[in-house]
PAMARVO-141285 format. One record per residue (C-alpha): residue number from 1; residue in one letter; y, x, z. Coordinates in Angstrom, 1 decimal, always signed. Each point is the difference from the previous one (the first is absolute). Example, Ala and Ser with C-alpha at 12.3 -4.5 7.8 and 13.67 -1.06 7.14 Angstrom:
<nodes>
1 A -4.5 +12.3 +7.8
2 S +3.4 +1.4 -0.7
</nodes>
This chain:
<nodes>
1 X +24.5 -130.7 -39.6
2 X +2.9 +0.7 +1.7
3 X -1.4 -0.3 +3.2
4 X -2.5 +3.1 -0.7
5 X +2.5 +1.9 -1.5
6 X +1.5 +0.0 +3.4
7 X -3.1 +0.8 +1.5
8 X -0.8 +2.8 -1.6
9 X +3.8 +1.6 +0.3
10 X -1.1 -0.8 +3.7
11 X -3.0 +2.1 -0.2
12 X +1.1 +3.0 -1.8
13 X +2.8 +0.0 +1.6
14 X -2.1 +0.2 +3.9
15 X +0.4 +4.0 +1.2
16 X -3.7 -0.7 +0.9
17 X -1.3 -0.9 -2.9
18 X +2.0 +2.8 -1.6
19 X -1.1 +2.7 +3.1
20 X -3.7 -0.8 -1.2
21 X +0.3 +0.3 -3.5
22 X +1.5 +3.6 +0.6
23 X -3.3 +0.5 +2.5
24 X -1.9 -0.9 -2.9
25 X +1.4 +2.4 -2.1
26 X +0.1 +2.6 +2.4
27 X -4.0 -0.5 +0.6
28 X -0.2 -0.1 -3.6
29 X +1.6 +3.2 -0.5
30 X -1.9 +2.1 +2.9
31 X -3.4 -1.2 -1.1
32 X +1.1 +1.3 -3.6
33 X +1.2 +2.9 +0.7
34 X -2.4 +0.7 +2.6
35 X -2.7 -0.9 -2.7
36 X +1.6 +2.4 -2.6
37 X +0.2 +3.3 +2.5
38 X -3.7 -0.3 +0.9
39 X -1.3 -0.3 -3.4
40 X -0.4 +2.7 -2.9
41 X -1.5 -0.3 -3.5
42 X -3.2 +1.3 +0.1
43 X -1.0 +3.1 -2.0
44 X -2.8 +0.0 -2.3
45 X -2.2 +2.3 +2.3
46 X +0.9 -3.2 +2.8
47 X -1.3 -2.3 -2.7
48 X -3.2 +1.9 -0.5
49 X -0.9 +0.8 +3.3
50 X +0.6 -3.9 +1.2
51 X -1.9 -1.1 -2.8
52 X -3.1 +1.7 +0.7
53 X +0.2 -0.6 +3.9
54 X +0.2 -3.7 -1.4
55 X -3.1 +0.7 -2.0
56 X -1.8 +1.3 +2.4
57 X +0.9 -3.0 +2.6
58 X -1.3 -2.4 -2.2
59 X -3.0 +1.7 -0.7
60 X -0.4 +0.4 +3.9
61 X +0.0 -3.4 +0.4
62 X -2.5 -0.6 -2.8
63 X -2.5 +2.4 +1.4
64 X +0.8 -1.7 +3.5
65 X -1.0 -3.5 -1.7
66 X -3.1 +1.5 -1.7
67 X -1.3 +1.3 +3.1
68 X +0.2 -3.5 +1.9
69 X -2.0 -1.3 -2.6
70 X -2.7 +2.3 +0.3
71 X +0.4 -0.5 +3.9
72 X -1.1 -3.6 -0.6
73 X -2.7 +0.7 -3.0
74 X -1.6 +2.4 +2.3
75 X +0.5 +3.3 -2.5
76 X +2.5 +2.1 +2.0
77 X -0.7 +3.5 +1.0
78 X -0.6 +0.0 +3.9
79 X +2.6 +2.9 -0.3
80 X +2.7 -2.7 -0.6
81 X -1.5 -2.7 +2.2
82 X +2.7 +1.3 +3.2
83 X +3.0 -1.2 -2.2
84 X +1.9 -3.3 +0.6
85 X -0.5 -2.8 -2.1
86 X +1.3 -4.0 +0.3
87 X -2.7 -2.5 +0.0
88 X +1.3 -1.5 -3.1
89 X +0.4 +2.8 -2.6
90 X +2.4 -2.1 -1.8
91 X +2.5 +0.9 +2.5
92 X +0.4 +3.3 -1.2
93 X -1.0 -0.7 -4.4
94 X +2.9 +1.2 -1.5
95 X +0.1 -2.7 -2.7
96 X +1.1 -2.6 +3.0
97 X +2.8 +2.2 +1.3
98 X +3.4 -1.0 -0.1
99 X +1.5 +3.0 -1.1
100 X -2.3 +3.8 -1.2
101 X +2.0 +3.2 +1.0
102 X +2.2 +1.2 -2.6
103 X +2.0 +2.8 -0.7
104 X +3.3 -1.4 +1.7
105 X -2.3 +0.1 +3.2
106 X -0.2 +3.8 +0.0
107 X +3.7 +0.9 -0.7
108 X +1.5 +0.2 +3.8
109 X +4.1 +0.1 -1.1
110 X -0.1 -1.8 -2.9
111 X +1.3 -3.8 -0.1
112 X -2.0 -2.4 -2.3
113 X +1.8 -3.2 -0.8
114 X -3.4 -1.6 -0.8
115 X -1.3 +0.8 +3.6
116 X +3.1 -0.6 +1.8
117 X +1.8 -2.5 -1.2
118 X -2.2 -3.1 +2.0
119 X +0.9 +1.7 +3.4
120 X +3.8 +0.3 -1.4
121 X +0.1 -3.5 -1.0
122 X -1.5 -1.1 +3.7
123 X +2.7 +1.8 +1.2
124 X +2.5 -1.2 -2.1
125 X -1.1 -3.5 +0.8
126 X -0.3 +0.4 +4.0
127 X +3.8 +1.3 -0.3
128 X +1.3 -3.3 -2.0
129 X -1.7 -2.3 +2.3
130 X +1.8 +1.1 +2.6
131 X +3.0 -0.1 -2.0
132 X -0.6 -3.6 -0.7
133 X -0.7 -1.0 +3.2
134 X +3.2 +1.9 +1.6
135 X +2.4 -0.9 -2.5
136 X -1.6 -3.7 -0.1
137 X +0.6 +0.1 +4.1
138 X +3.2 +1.2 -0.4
139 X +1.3 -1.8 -2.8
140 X +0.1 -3.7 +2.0
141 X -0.5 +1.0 +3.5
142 X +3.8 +1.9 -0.4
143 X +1.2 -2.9 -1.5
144 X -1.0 -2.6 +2.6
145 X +0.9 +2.2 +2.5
146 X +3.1 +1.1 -0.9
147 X +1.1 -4.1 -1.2
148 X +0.2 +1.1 -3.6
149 X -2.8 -2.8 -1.0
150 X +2.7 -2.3 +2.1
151 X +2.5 +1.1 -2.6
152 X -2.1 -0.3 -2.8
153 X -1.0 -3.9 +0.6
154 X +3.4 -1.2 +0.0
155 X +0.1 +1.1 -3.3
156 X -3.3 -1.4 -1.3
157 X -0.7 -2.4 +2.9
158 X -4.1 -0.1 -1.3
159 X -1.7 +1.9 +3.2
160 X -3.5 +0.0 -2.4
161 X +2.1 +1.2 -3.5
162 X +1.4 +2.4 +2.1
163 X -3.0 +2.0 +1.7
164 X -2.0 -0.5 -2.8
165 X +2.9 +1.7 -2.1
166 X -0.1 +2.9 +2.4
167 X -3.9 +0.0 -0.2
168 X -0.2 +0.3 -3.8
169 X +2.9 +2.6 -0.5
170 X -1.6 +2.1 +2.7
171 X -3.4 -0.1 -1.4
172 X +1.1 +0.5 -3.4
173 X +2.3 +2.9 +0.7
174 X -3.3 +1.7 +2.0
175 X -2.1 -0.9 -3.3
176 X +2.7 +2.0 -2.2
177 X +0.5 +2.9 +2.2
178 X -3.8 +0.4 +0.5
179 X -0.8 -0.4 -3.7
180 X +2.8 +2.4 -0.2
181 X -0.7 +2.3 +2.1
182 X -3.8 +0.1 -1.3
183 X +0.5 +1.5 -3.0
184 X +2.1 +2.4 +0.8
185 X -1.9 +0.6 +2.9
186 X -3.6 +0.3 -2.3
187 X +2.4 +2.0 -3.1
188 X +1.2 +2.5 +2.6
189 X -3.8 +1.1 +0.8
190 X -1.2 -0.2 -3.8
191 X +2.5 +2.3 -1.0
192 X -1.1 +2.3 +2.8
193 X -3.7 -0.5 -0.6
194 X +1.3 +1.1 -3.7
195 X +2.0 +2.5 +0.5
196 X -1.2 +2.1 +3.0
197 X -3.3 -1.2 +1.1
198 X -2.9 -2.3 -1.9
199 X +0.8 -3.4 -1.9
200 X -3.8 -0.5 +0.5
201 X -2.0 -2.4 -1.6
202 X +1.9 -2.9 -0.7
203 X -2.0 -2.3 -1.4
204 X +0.6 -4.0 -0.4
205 X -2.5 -0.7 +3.2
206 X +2.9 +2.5 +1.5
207 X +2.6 -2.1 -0.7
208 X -1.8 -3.6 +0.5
209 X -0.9 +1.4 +3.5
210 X +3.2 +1.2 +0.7
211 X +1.9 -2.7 -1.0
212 X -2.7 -2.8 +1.7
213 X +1.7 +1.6 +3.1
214 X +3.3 +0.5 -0.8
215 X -0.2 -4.3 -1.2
216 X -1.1 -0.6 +4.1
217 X +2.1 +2.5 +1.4
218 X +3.4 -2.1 -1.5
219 X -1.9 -3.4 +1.2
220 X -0.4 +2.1 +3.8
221 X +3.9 +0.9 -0.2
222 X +1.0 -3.2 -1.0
223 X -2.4 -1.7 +2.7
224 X +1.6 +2.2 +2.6
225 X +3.6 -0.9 -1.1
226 X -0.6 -3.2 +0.6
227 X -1.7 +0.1 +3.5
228 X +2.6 +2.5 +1.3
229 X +2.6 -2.9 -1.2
230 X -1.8 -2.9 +1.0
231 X -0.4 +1.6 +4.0
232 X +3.3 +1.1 -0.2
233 X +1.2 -3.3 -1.1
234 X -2.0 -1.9 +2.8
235 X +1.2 +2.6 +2.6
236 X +3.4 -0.3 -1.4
237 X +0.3 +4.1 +0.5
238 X -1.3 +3.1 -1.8
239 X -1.5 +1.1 +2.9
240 X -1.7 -2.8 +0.5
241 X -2.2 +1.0 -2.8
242 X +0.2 +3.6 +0.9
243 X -1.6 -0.8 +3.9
244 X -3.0 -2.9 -1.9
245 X -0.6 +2.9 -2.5
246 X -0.6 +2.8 +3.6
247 X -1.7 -2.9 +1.8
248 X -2.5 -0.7 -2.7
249 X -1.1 +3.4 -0.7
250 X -0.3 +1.1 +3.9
251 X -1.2 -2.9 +2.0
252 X -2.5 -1.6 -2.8
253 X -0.5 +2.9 -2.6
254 X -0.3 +3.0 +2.7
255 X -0.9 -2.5 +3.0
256 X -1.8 -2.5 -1.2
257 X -2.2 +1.8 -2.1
258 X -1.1 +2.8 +2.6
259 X -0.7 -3.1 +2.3
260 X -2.3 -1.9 -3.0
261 X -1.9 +3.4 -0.3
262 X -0.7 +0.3 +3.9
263 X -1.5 -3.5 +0.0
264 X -1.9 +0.9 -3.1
265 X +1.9 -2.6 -2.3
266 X -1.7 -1.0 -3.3
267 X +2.0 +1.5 -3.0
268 X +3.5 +0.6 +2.3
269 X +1.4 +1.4 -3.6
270 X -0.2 -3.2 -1.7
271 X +2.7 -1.4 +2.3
272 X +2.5 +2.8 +0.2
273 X +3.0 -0.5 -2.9
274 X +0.0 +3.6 -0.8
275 X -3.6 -0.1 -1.2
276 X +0.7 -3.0 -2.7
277 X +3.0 +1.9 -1.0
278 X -2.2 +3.1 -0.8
279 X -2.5 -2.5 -1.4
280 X +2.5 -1.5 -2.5
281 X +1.7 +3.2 -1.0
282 X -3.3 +1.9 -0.9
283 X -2.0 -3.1 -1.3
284 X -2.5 +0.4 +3.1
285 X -0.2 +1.0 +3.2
286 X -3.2 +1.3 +1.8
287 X -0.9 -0.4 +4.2
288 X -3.1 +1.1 +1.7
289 X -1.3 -2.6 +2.0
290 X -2.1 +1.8 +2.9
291 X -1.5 -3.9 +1.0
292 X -1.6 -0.2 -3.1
293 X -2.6 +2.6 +0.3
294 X -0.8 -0.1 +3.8
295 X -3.7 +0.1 +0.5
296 X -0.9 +1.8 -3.3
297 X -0.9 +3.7 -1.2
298 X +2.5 -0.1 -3.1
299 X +2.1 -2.9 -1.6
300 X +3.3 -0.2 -1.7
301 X +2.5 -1.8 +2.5
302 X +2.9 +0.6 -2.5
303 X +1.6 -3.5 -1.4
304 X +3.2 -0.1 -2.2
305 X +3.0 -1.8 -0.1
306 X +1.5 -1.4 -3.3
307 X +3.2 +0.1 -1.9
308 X -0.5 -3.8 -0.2
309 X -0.4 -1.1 +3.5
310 X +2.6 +2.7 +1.1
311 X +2.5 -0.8 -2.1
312 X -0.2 -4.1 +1.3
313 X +0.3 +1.4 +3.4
314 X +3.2 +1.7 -0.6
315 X +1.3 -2.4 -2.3
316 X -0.4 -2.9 +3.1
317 X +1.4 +2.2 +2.3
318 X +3.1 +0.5 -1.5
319 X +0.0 -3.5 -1.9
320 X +0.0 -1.6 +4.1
321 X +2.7 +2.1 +1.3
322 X +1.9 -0.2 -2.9
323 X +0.0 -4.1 +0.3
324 X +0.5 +0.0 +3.4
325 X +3.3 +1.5 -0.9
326 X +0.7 -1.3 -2.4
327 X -0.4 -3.2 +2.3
328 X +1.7 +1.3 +3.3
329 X +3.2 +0.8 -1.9
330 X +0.2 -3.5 -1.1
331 X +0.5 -1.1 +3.4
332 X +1.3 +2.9 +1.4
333 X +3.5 +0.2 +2.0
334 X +1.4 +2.9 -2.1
335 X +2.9 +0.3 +2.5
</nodes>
């Protein structure tokens, strides 16, 4: 217990850690305020006017879906036979659309915490894990690099107790200050949405939704603490985890997958780390495979990839480095 006391004075106490918590804050605070200046409470004449151009979309759409039909029955008027219809008319029924246009839609000005707070919460997310994966780098490469782990084993001469001491307090002083900063973060924009724009509908499919992905946004940040420690640890320097993190997304991210595309690769998506990462924080993840349908008039070359199978991938990924490690700073001349 003692020992993670100390760690944790350690951390807090890093001008790194603290120069990114202020960052965070700051970030915070302009997308707030920037938030509040651009939005107004809408008048009643807003509210009537967006709620008939909402009425009128819909009714668009169901007039669009009606016609297609008739397309395929035979019974529409030759006048409307130039218009553009999908082969499938259950493309465009409006009962199988994700979302129908609402009022919120038609109110340009006007923040809705119901329709905003999703993109907010991605945002939110992409900012922690870098946060976890800097302050994880940081946190250890500092310390070998500096001889402060040197320090710290002739006190508790257990190389294993000692790293996996660091490894715990880091990850759960990330999962505090993200939990943390997550409400406030989410409270901040509901007051807004309450106060001078639109709460929205709020519903408990709202909140299941939202909170779905704010449940594998924390297991991302905590995933990308752990990597950016683990390289860091096997590089024995921040930057070490810093130049794997550049090489990664330019040579095999930007490089490999424009050379995969040139030599007409099957599904180059499924191999790139960015696209389980989108797969696992939405649920699923959807590529257009161009192989699939080569030879054919029409067919749906889409596939999918799974919050299951994504998750594995990211969870072996950092389980190996994290080992290796783990299992170099065992043997490891520390001097």
């Amino acid at each position: 217990m003692n020992l993670v006391r100390a760690e944790l004075e350690r951390l807090s106490s890093r001008r790194f850690v603290q120069l990114m918590v202020v960052l965070l804050a700051l970030a915070f605070a302009v997308t707030a305020a920037t938030t509040l200046a651009g939005s107004h409470k809408p008048s009643a004449d807003e509210m009537n006017s967006a709620r008939a151009q909402a009425t009128d979309a819909r009714q668009s759409m169901e007039t669009a879906f009606q016609q297609c039909l008739a397309r395929q029955n035979g019974t529409l008027p030759q006048a409307d036979m130039d218009q553009y219809f999908p082969r499938e008319c259950s493309e465009i029924d409006p009962v199988r659309q994700e979302r129908l246009p609402i009022a919120a839609d038609y109110l340009p000005g006007v923040f809705s915490f119901a329709q905003q707070a999703l993109p907010l919460l991605y945002f939110l997310i992409a900012f922690l894990v870098l946060f976890g994966f800097l302050v994880g780098a940081s946190y250890i490469g500092a310390d070998l690099n500096s001889g402060g782990v040197v320090n710290l084993l002739l006190w508790r001469p257990r190389r294993l107790t000692v790293l996996g001491a660091k490894l715990g307090t880091l990850l759960g002083t990330v999962l505090v200050l993200a939990l943390l900063a997550s409400v406030a973060y989410l409270a901040t924009f509901w007051v807004i949405g309450q106060t001078a724009g639109l709460p929205g509908r709020l519903d408990g499919d709202f909140w299941r939704s939202l909170g779905a992905v704010h449940a594998r946004g924390l297991v991302l940040v905590l995933l990308a603490s752990a990597l950016g420690f683990a390289i860091a640890t096997l590089g024995r320097h921040t930057s070490a985890a810093l130049g794997a993190f550049a090489a990664y997304a330019v040579l095999w991210e930007l490089g490999a997958r424009l050379v995969l595309e040139i030599v007409d690769a099957r599904r180059p998506d499924q191999l790139m780390l960015s696209s389980h990462i989108g797969a696992w924080l939405n649920g699923e993840a959807t590529f257009w495979d161009p192989q699939r349908c080569s030879g054919t008039d029409y067919c749906d070359g889409s596939y999918s990839l799974t919050w299951g199978p994504a998750l594995l991938v990211l969870l072996a990924l950092t389980g190996v480095l994290t080992a290796a490690a783990f299992a170099v700073f065992r043997r490891r001349d520390l001097l």
